[in-house]
FIBA-215888 format. One record per residue (C-alpha): x negated, y, z negated. Coordinates in Angstrom, 3 decimals. Layout:
BEGIN
      east     north        up
         X         Y         Z
...
This chain:
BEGIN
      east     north        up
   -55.159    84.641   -89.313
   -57.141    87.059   -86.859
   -58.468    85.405   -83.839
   -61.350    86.809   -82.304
   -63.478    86.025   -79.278
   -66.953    86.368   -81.259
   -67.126    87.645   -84.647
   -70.331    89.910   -86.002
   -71.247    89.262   -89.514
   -73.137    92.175   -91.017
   -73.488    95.919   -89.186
   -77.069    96.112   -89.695
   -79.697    96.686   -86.614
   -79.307    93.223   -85.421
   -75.398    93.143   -85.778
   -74.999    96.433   -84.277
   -77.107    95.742   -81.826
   -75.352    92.372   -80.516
   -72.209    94.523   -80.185
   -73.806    97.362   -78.303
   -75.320    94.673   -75.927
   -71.771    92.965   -75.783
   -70.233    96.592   -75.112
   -66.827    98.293   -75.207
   -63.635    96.599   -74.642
   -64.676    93.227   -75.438
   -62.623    90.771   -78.571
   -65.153    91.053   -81.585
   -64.963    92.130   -84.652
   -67.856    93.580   -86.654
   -68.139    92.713   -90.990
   -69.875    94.696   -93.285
   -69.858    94.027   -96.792
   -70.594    97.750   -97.642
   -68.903   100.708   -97.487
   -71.320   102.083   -95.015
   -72.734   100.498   -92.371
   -76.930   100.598   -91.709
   -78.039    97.842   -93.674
   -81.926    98.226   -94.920
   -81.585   101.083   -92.497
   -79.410   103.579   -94.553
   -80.939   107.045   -95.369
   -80.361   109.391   -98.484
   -80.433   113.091   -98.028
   -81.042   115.124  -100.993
   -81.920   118.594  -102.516
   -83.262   118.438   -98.736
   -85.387   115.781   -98.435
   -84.465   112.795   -95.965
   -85.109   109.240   -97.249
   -84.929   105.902   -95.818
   -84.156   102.474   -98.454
   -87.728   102.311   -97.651
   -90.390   103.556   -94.695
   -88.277   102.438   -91.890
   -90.717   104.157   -88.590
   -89.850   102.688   -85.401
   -92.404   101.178   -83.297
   -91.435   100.401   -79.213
   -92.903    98.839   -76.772
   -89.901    98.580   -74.836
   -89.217   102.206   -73.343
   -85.677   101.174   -72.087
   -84.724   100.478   -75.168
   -85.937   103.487   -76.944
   -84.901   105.968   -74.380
   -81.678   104.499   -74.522
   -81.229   105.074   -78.100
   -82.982   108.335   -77.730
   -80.012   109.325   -75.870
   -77.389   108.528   -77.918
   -78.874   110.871   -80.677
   -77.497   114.312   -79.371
   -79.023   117.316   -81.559
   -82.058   115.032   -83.082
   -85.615   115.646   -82.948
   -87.223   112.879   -82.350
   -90.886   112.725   -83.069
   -94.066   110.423   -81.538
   -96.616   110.146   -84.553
   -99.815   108.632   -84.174
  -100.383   106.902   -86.967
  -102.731   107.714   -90.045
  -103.275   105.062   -92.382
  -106.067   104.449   -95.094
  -106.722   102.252   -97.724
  -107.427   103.661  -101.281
  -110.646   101.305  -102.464
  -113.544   102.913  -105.100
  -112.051   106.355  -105.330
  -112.219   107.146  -101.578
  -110.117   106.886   -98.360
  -111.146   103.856   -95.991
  -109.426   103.633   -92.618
  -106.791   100.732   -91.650
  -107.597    97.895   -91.483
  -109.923    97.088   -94.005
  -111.737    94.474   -91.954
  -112.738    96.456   -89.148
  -113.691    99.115   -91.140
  -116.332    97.656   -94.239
  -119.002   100.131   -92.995
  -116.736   102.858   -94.773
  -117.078   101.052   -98.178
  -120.204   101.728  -101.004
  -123.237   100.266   -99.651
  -123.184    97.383  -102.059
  -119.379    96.481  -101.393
  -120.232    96.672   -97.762
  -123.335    94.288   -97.624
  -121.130    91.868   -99.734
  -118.223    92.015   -96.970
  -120.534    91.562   -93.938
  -122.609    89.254   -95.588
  -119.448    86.764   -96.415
  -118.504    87.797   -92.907
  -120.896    86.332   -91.054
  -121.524    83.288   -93.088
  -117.791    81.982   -93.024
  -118.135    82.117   -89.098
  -121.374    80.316   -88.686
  -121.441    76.948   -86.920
  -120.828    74.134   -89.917
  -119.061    76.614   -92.020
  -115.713    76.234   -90.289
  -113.324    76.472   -93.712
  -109.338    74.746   -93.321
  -106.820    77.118   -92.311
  -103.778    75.312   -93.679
  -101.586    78.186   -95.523
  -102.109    82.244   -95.793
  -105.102    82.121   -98.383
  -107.431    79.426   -96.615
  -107.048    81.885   -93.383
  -107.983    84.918   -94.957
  -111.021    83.252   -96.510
  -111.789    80.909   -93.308
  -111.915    84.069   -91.209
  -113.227    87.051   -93.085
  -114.883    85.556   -96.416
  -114.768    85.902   -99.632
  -115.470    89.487  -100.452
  -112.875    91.490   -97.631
  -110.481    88.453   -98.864
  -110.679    89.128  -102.438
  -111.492    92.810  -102.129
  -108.487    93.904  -100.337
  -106.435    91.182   -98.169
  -105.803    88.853  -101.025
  -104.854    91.435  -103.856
  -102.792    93.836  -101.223
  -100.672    90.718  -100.186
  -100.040    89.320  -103.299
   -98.657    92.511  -104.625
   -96.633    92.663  -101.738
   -95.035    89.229  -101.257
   -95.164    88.919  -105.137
   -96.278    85.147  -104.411
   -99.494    83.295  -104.271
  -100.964    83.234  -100.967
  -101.737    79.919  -100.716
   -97.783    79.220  -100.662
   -97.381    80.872   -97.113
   -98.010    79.689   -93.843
  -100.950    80.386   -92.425
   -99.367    82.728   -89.744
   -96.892    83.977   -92.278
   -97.312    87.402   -90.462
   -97.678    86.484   -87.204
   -98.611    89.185   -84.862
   -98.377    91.542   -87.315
  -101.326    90.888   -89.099
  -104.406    92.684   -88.073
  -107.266    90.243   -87.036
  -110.640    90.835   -85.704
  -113.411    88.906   -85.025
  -117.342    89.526   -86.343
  -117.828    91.414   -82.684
  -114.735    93.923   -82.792
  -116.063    94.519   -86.575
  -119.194    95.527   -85.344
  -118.544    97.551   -82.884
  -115.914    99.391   -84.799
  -118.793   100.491   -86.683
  -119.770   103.138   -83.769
  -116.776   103.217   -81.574
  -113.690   103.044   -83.592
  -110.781   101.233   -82.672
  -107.908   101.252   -85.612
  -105.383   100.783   -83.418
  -102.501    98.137   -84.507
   -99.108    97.023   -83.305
   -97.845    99.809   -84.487
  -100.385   102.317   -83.865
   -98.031   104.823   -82.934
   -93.966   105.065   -84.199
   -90.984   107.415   -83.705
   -88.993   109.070   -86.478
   -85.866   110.931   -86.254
   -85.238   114.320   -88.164
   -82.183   112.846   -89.706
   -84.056   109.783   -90.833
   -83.649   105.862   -89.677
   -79.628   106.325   -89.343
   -79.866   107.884   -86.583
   -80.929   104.613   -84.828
   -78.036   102.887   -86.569
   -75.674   106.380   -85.254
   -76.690   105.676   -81.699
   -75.657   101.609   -81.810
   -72.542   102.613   -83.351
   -71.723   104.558   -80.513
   -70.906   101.586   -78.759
   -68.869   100.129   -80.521
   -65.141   101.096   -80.805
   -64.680   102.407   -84.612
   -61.666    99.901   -84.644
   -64.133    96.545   -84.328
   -66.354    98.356   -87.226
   -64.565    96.814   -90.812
   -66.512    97.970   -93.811
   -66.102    96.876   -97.604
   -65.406    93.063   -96.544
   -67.474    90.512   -97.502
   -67.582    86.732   -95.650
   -66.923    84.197   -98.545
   -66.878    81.268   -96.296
   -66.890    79.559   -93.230
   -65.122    76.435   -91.663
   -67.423    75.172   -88.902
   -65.232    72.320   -88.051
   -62.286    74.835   -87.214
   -64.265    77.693   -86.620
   -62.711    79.708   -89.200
   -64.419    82.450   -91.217
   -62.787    83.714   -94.430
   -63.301    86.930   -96.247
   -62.498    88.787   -99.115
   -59.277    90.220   -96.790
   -58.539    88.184   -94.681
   -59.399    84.983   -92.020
   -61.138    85.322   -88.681
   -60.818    82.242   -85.911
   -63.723    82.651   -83.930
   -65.097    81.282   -81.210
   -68.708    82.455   -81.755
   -69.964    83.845   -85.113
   -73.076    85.749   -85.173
   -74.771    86.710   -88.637
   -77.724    88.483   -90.153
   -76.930    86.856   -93.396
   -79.616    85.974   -95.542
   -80.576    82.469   -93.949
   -79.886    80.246   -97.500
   -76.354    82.679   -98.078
   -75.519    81.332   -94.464
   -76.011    77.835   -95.617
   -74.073    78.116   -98.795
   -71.188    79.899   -97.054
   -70.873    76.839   -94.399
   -71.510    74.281   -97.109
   -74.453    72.958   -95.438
   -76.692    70.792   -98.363
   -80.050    72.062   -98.335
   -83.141    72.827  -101.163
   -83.478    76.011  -102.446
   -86.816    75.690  -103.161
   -87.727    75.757   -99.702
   -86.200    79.569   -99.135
   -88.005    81.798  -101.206
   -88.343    85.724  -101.389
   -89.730    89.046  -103.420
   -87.834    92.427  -103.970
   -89.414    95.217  -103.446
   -88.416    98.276  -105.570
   -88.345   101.670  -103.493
   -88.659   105.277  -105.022
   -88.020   108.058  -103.522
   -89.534   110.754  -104.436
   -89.605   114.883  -103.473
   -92.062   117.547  -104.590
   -91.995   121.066  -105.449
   -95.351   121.829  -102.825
   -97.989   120.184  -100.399
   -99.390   117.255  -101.527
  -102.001   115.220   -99.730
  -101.814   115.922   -95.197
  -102.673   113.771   -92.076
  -101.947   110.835   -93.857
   -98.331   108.336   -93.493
   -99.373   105.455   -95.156
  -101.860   104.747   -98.078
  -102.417   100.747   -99.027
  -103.585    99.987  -102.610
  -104.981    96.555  -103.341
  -106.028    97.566  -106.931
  -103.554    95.310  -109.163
  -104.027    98.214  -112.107
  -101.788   100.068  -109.223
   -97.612    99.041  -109.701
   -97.429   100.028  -106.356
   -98.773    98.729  -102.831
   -97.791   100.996  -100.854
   -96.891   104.862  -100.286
   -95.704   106.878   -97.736
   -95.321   110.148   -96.811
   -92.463   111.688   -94.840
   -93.349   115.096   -94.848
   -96.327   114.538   -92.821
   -94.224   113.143   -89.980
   -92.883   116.469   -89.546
   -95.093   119.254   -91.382
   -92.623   119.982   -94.192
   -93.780   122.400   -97.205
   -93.020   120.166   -99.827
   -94.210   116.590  -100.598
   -92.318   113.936   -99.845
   -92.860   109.820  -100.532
   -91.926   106.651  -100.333
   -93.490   104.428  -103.077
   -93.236   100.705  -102.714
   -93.530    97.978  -105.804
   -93.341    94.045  -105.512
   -91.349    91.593  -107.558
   -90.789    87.669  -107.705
   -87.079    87.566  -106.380
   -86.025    86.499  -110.096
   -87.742    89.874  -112.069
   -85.564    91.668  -114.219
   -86.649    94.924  -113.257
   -86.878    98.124  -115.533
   -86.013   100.541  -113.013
   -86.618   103.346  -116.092
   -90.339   101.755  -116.862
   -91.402   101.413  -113.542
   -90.534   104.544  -112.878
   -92.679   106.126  -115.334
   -95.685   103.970  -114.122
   -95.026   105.105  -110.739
   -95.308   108.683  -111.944
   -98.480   108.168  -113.956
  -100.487   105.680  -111.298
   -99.663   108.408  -108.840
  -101.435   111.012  -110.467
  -104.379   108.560  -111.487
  -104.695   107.985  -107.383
  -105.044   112.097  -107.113
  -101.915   112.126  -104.882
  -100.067   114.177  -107.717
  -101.661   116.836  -109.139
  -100.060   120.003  -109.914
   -96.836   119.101  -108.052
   -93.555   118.939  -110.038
   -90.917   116.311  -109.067
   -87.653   117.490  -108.480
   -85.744   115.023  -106.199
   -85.600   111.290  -106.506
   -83.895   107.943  -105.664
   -84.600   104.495  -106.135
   -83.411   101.157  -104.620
   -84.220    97.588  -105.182
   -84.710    95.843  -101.521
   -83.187    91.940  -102.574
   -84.659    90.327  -100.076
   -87.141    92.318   -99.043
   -89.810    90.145   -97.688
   -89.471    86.104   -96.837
   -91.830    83.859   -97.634
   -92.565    81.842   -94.476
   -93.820    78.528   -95.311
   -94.399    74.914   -93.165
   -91.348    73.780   -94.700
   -89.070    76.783   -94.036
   -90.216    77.353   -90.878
   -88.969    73.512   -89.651
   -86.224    73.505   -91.421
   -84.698    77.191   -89.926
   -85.546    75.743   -86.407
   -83.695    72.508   -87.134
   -80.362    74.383   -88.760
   -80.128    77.043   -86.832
   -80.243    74.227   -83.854
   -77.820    72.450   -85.568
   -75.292    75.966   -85.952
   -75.746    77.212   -82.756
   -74.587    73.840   -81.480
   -71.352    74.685   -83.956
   -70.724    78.386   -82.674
   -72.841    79.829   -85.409
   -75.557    81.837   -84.661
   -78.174    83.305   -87.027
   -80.699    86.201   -86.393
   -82.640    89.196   -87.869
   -85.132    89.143   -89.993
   -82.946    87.682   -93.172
   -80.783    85.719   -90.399
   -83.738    84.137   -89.039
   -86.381    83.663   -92.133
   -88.869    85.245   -90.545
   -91.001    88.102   -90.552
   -90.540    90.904   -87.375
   -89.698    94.474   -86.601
   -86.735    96.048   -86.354
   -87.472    96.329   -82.114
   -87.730    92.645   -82.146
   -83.829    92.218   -83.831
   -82.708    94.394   -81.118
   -84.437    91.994   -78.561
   -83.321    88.948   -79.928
   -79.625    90.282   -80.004
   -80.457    91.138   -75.842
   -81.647    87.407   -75.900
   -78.533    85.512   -77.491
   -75.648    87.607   -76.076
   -77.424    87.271   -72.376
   -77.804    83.661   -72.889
   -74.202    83.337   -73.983
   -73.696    85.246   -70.640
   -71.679    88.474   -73.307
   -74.333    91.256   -72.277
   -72.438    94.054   -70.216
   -73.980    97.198   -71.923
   -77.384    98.814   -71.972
   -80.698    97.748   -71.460
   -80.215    94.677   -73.172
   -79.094    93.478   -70.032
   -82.812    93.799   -68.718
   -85.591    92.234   -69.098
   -88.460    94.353   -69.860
C-alpha cells in the first residue's frame, strides 16, 4: 500500500495540468494507463508528416496561460493562424458558419434559407426549444436546419438530434440572429470562438511536453490502469499496486468512474459516438488557405477534414479526415478507408496526388452526448464524489462538451479551491 496526498488518474491535458498547477515537490502520484502519456493529445510523426489522434489546434483566450506553456517549449515554432474554414455545399466553397453566410449559396437554396429564416422568428411562430433539433429548427428554420446543421451534426455525434440537449454545445455553437445574418451579407463577420488557434511545429505534444515539465518524472507512472476504487477507505487499486489517497482526481470517462467506485447508475443515460481519424500525407500541394472543410452531405463518410500543411506552408498535402460512429459500430477500418480515399477525390480535394503516408485511430469516446438527464445526474454524482475525495473533470471526466483551454482552467479551479495551487498561472485569475 502507497499512500499519497492526492492521486491523479489519467496524464492527459486535464491530469497534467492539475499537477502542473499543484507543482514540484508536492505527495501525488500521476496514472496513466498507456505507455505514453498525452491522452487524445498524442501526435504521430511519419515519413515527415506530423499528426495529431485528430485536429487538436489550440484556441486561448487566456494569454497567461498560453505564454506560459509557450515557454516551456524551447526550440518550437509556434504559429498564430487565423482561421479558414468553409463548408462544401452544391459543388462550391461557402464560408463558416453556414447561417451567417446563405447569401453564398445558389439563388434558389438561398431564398429557401432566408425565407424559413424569417418566418420561424416572426411573432406567433415561436417553435419549442426542448432538445438540439427543436433549437436548430426554432431558430434558423427548416431549410439552413436540414440543409446543413441537422445533417453535419448527425454525422458527427452519430445520434439523432432530437436526443441532445438543447445547449448540447454550449458556447461553442455558432448562433446568430436574422440581423447579424443580414448584415453579414455586406460586412462579413465569420469570426467564432475559435477564430484564431496556435499550433506547434512538433504537433499537439508539445502542449502535453511543456505540462510535463512540471512534474517530477518520478510522480509520472505509465502502463497502469485503475481497476477500482474504495471510497469508504479511500483506497484506489490498480493493475500494480494500491494507492491510499486522500484526494483522487480523474479524467476517466464519467460512467468508467462510476463502475470503478461501484456507484449504481443507468447506462442508458451516458451515451457516446467514436469518431474514426485518418491520417493521411501526400506526394504534392493539394488544396491552400483552407484548415477546415465541413461536409453535411450524408453520401460523404466523412464530416470533417483538415489540413495541416496549410498551418505551416508545407509542399506536400497533409489531412486529417474525420468519420462518425454510434459508440457500438464494428468498424471496418480497411472499408472505410477505401471510402475515405474515393469520397476525397469525388470532393476535388485529391486529384493527381499520390498517398504515401498514413495512420488511423478510432477516438472511443470521442464526443458525449449531453442530454437533460445526463446533465442532472453528473451534477448530482460528481456532488456526491467530491464530498467523498473524488473529483472528476475534463471533458470525459465531466460529460460535457469544452476545449482543451477550458480543462486546463478547471484544473486552476479545483486545485485553488482545494487551496493545492503553488505553480503557474493557474494560481491567477485571469
Amino acid at each position: 500500500m502507497t499512500n499519497v496526498e492526492t492521486l491523479i488518474v489519467g496524464a492527459g491535458i486535464s491530469g497534467l495540468a492539475t499537477a502542473a498547477s499543484i507543482g514540484r515537490g508536492a505527495n501525488l502520484l500521476v496514472l496513466e494507463r498507456d505507455e505514453e502519456p498525452g491522452g487524445y493529445c498524442k501526435t504521430v510523426k511519419k515519413d515527415g508528416f506530423v499528426w495529431d489522434y485528430s485536429g487538436h489546434f489550440f484556441h486561448f483566450k487566456h494569454p497567461d496561460i498560453e505564454a506560459w506553456l509557450k515557454a516551456r517549449m524551447p526550440g518550437q515554432t509556434v504559429r498564430t493562424v487565423a482561421k479558414k474554414s468553409f463548408i462544401s455545399f452544391a459543388k462550391r466553397m461557402v464560408d463558416f458558419p453556414f447561417q451567417k453566410n446563405i447569401h453564398q449559396l445558389p439563388q434558389e437554396d438561398f431564398i429557401d434559407c432566408l425565407h424559413d429564416l424569417y418566418f420561424a422568428r416572426q411573432p406567433g411562430q415561436t417553435q419549442p426549444e426542448t432538445n438540439f433539433k427543436q433549437m436548430l429548427y426554432a431558430r434558423f428554420g427548416r431549410s439552413i436546419a436540414e440543409k446543413f446543421l441537422i445533417p453535419y451534426n448527425e454525422k458527427l455525434y452519430a445520434t439523432d438530434l432530437s436526443t441532445l440537449d438543447r445547449d448540447a454545445m454550449g458556447r461553442f455553437f455558432p448562433h446568430a440572429d436574422l440581423t447579424d445574418i443580414i448584415r453579414n451579407m455586406r460586412q462579413p463577420d465569420n469570426a467564432t470562438y475559435n477564430a484564431t488557434f496556435t499550433y506547434p511545429e512538433g504537433g499537439a505534444i508539445e502542449y502535453v511536453n511543456a505540462l510535463l515539465r512540471e512534474v517530477e518524472p518520478a510522480a509520472l507512472k505509465l502502463g497502469e490502469s485503475l481497476t477500482s476504487i474504495d471510497l469508504t477507505n479511500k483506497v484506489a487499486r490498480t493493475t500494480k499496486g494500491e494507492y491510499r489517497f486522500e484526494r483522487l482526481v480523474t479524467s476517466a470517462p464519467f460512467p468508467k468512474l462510476l463502475e470503478l467506485c461501484g456507484v449504481p447508475f443507468d447506462p442508458a443515460t451516458y451515451t457516446w459516438n467514436q469518431v474514426l481519424v485518418f491520417n493521411l500525407g501526400f506526394d504534392s500541394k493539394g488544396p491552400k488557405d483552407i484548415h477546415w472543410l465541413y461536409v453535411p452531405d450524408r453520401a460523404r463518410s466523412f464530416y470533417r477534414v483538415g489540413f495541416y500543411d496549410n498551418i505551416f506552408d508545407s509542399p506536400r498535402m497533409s489531412l486529417y479526415v474525420e468519420l462518425g460512429f454510434p459508440r457500438d459500430a464494428r468498424i471496418d477500418v480497411a472499408a472505410e478507408r477505401s471510402r475515405v480515399l474515393k469520397h476525397l477525390s469525388d470532393e476535388g480535394l485529391v486529384t493527381t496526388q499520390k498517398l504515401v503516408a498514413e495512420h488511423s485511430v478510432v477516438m472511443n469516446p470521442a464526443y458525449v452526448h449531453i442530454t437533460k438527464q445526463s446533465l442532472g445526474e453528473v451534477a448530482r454524482v460528481k456532488a456526491e464524489l467530491a464530498a467523498k475525495g473524488v473529483h472528476s473533470i475534463g471533458r470525459y471526466g465531466g460529460w460535457t462538451y469544452c476545449s482543451i483551454e477550458d480543462n486546463i482552467l478547471e484544473a486552476r479551479a479545483l486545485t485553488t479551491g482545494l487551496g493545492l495551487a503553488k505553480a503557474w498561472p493557474m494560481t491567477k485569475q485571469a
